[in-house]
C-alpha positions in Angstrom: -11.3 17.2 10.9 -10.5 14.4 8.5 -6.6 14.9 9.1 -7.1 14.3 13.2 -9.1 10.8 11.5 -6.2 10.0 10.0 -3.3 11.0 7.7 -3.2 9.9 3.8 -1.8 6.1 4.0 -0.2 4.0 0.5 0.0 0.4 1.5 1.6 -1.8 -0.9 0.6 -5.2 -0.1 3.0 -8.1 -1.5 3.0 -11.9 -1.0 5.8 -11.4 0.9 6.0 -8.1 2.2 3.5 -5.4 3.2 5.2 -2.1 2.9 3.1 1.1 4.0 4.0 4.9 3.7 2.6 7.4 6.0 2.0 11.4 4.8 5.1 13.6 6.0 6.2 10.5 7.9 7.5 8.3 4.6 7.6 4.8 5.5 6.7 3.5 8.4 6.2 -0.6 8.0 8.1 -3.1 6.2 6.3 -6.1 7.5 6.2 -9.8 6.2 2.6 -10.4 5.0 2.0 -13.1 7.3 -0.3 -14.3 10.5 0.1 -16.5 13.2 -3.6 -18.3 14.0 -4.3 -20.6 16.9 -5.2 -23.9 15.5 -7.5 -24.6 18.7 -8.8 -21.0 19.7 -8.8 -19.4 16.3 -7.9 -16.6 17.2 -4.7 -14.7 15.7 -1.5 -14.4 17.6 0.5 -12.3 15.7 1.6 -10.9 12.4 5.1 -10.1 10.6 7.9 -11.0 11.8 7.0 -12.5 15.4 4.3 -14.5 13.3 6.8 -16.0 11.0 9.1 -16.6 14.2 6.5 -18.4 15.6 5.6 -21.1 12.1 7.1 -24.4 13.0 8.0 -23.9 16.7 4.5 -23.7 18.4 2.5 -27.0 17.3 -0.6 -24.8 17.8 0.4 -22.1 15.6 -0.3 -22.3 11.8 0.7 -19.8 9.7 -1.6 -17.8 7.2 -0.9 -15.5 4.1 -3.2 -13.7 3.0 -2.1 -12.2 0.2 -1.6 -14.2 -2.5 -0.2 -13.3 -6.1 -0.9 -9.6 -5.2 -4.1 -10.0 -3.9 -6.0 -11.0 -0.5 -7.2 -14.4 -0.7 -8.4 -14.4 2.9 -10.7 -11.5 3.7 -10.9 -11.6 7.1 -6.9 -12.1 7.7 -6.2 -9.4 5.1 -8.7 -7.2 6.4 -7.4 -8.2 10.2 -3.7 -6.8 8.5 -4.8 -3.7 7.3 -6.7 -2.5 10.1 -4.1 -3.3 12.7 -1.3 -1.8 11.0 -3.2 1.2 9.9 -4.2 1.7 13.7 -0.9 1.0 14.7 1.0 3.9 12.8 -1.5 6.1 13.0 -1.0 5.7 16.8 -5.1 5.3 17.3 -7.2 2.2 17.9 -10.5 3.1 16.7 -10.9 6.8 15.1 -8.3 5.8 12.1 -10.2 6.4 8.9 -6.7 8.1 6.3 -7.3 8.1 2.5 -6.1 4.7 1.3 -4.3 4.0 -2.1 -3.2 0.7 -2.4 -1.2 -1.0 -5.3 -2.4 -4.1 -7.2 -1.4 -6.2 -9.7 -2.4 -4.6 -13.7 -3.9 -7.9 -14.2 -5.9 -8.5 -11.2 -9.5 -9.9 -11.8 -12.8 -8.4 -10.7 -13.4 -10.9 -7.8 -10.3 -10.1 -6.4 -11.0 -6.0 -6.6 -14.1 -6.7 -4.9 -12.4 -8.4 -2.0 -10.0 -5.9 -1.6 -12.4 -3.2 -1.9 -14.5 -5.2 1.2 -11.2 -5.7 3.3 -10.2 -1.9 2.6 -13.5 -0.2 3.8 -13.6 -2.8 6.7 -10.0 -2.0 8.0 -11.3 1.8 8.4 -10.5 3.3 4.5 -12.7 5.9 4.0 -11.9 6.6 0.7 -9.8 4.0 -1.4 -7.8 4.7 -4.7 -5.9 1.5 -6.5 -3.0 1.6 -8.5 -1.5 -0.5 -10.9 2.1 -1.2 -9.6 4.0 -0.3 -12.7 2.2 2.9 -12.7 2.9 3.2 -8.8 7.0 2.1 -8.9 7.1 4.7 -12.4 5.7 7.6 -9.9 8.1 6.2 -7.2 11.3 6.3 -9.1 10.4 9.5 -10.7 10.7 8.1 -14.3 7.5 10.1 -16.0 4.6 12.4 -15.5 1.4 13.5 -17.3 2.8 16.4 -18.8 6.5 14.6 -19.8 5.4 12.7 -23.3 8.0 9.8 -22.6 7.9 6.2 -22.5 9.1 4.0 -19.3 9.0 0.2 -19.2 8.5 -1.3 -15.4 9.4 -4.6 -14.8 7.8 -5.4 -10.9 9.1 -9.0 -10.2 7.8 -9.7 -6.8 7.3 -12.8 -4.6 4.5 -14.2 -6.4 3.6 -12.0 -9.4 5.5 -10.7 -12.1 3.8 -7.4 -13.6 5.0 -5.5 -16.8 3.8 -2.3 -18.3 4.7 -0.1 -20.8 3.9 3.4 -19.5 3.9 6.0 -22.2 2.1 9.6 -22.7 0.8 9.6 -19.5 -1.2 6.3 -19.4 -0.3 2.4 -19.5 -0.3 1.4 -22.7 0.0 -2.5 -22.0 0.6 -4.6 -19.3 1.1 -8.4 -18.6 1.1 -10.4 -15.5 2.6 -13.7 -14.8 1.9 -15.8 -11.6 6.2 -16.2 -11.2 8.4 -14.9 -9.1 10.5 -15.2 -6.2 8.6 -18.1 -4.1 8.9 -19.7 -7.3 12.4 -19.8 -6.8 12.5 -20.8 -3.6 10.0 -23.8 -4.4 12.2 -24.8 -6.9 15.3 -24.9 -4.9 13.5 -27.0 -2.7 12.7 -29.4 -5.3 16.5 -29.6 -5.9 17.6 -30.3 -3.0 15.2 -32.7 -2.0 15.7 -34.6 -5.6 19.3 -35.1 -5.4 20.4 -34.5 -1.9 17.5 -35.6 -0.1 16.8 -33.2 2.5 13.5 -31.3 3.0 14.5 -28.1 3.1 12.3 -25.0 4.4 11.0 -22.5 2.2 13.1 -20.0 5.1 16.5 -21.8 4.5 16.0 -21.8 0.4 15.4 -18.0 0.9 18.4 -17.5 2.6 20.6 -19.7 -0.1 19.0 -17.8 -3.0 20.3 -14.7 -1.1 23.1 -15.9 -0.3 24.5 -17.7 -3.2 22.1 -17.5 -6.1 23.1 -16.2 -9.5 21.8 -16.6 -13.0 24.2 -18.8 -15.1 26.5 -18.7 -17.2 28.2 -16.9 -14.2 31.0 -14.7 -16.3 33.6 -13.3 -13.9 31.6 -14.0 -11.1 33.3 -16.4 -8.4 31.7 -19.2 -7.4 30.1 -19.4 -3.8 28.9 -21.7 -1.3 26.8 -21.4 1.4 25.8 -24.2 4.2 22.0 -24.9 4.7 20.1 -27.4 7.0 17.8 -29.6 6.8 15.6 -33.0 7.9 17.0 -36.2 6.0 14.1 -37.6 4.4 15.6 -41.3 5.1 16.5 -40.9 8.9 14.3 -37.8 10.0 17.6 -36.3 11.1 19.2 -32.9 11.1 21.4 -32.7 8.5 23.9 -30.2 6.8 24.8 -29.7 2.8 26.5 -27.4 0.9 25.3 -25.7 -1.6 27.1 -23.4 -4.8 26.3 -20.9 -7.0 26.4 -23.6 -9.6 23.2 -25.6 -8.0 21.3 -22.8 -7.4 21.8 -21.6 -10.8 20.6 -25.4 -12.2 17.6 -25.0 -9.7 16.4 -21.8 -10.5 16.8 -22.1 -14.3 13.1 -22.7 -14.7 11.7 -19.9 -13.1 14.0 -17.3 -14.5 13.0 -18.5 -18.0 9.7 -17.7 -17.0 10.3 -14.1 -16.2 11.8 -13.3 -19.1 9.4 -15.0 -21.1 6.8 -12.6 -18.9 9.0 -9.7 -19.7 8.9 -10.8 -23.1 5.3 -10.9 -23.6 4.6 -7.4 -21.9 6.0 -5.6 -24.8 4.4 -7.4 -27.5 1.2 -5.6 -26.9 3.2 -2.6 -27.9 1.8 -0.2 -31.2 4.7 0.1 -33.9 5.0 3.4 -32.8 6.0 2.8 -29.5 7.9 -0.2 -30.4 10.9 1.9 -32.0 11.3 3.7 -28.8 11.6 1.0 -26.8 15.2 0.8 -27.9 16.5 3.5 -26.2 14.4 3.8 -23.4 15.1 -0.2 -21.7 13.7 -2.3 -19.6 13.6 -0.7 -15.9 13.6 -3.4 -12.6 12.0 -3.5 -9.4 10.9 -5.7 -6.9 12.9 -7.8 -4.6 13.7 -10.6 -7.0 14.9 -8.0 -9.4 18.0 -7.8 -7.5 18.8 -11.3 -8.7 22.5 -11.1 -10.1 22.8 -12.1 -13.6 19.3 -11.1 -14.2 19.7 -8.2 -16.2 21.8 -9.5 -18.7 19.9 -12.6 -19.0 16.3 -9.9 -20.7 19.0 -8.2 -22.1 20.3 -11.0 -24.0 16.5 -12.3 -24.6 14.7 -9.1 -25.4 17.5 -7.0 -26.8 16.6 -4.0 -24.5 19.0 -2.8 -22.0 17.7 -3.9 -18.6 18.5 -1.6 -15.2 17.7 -1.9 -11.9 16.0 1.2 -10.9 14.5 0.6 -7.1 16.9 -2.0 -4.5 14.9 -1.3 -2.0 11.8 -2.5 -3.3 9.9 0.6 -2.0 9.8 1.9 -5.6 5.7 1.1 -5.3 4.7 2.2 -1.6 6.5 5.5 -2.3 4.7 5.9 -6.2 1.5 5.5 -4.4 2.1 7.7 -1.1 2.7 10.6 -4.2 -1.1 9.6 -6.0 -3.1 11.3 -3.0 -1.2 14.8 -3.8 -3.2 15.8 -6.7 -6.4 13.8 -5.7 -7.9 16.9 -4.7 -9.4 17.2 -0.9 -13.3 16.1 -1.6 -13.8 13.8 0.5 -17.3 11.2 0.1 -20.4 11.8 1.4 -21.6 10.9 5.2 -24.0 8.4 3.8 -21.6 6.7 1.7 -19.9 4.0 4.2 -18.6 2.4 1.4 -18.1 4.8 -1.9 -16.9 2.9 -5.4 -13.1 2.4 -4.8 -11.1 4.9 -8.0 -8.9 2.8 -10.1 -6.3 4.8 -11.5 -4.9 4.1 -15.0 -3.4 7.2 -16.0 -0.5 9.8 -14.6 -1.4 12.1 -11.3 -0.9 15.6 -12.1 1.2 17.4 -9.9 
């Protein structure tokens, strides 16, 4: 009876993407994290992609995230997200109850648990298990287990969060999270452009150069590229055109990147001596759409002295991790009169 309520559902919900993976379907959604509200009514319009179509085109359209830095800042948006996507791939509107595991950030504070735990149980969870994501993108890129004694460093460098542990003999050892990552990027880009060029540029378009274009400096062999972006002339309020190179979006981005690296960096100093020494061999293992950066791995290479890889460029590494978790949970499920049961926070290895 609980598999016709629903199947077992992994939702990994980023600042900039909510990914979720169905049992025996994989996944299913790859959804930007966003909603479209009616300034006058209230009333939401529509999330992911036809939301974000709609920012800046409807006057009564304002555009809501709510997640922010890994966790849901709006709990009745983010509760409004989960249940209408779980409903939607589970292909019922109101009898959807699936075990939920959902990834969070290793540094996530209790207020934030507690919302998510409230927005969770809301969208229909009847049973919720969170992960860590660098114990959830380990699990997903098949890099350690319970019973395998070895050591794996995770690197998740997302939109808004970057989140390192150090995951050895079955447990995370230590973590770190930083509030940098990809948007930072983009902001700063932005800055750039409207500092020396200026032209308000939208966060969209400074996407788009950063994916186009961008490229930690020095560049090496790498050519240098250009790309053509548009925006509103600060002056005249006019459409305008520039060009921008690898070269300026290296100088923009400069700041940010620092501030991985110096996240990276301080992930591993939590690390015993004994673990320390292994650390050479193992590396520094990358996911997370930023992660895909060009340059980036030689940049922690060249600061940490540990070889750095990218191991997921998909970014699915996490969703996948945690769609494994419910395999060894066992099948108990909570008791009738427990609407709400205490969420289980998982810090150490599935057995599988």
């Amino acid at each position: 009876m609980w598999d016709f309520a629903g199947r077992d559902t992994a939702i990994d919900l980023g600042s900039d993407t909510v990914r979720m993976h169905v049992r025996d379907r994989g996944v299913v959604c790859r959804e930007p994290s966003v909603l479209a509200r009616s300034r006058e009514t209230g009333h939401i319009l529509a999330l992911g992609r036809p939301a974000r179509q709609m920012a800046g085109r409807n006057p009564d359209v304002t555009l809501v995230r709510p997640i922010r830095e890994g966790a849901p800042t709006e709990t009745d948006e983010a509760e409004y997200l989960m249940r209408h996507l779980v409903r939607r791939h589970h292909r019922r509107h109101y009898t959807a109850r699936p075990r939920l595991v959902v990834t969070v950030p290793s540094g996530m504070t209790s207020v934030h648990y507690r919302a998510l735990q409230f927005s969770a149980y809301q969208a229909g969870a009847r049973r919720l298990t969170l992960v860590p994501t660098p114990i959830a993108a380990a699990i997903g890129m098949g890099m350690t287990s319970s019973t395998r004694p070895e050591i794996a460093v995770i690197a998740c460098i997302g939109a808004d969060v970057t989140d390192v542990g150090v995951i050895a003999f079955g447990g995370l050892v230590t973590s770190h999270t930083a509030h940098v990552g990809g948007s930072s990027l983009d902001k700063a880009i932005v800055a750039l452009v409207r500092r020396e060029h200026q032209v308000t540029l939208s966060r969209t378009a400074a996407e788009e150069a950063k994916l186009a274009v961008g490229a930690v400096p020095p560049l090496g062999r790498r050519p240098v590229k250009q790309t053509v972006v548009t925006g509103r002339d600060i002056a005249t309020g006019m459409p305008r055109e520039i060009v921008l190179t690898t070269l300026d979006v290296g100088r923009a981005i400069a700041g940010p990147v620092a501030e991985i690296v110096d996240a990276i960096g301080a992930g591993l100093t939590g690390c015993a001596p004994e673990i320390s020494g292994d650390l050479l061999s193992v590396g520094i293992t990358l996911s997370g759409g930023c992660a895909r950066l060009p340059g980036l791995d030689r940049l922690i290479r060249d600061r940490t002295g540990l070889e750095a890889r990218l191991g997921d460029d998909t970014g699915d590494a996490a969703v996948l991790g945690a769609g494994e978790v419910l395999r060894s949970a066992g099948t108990q499920e909570p008791s009738a009169r427990r609407s709400s049961p205490r969420p289980q926070v998982l810090t150490t290895l599935p057995e599988y």
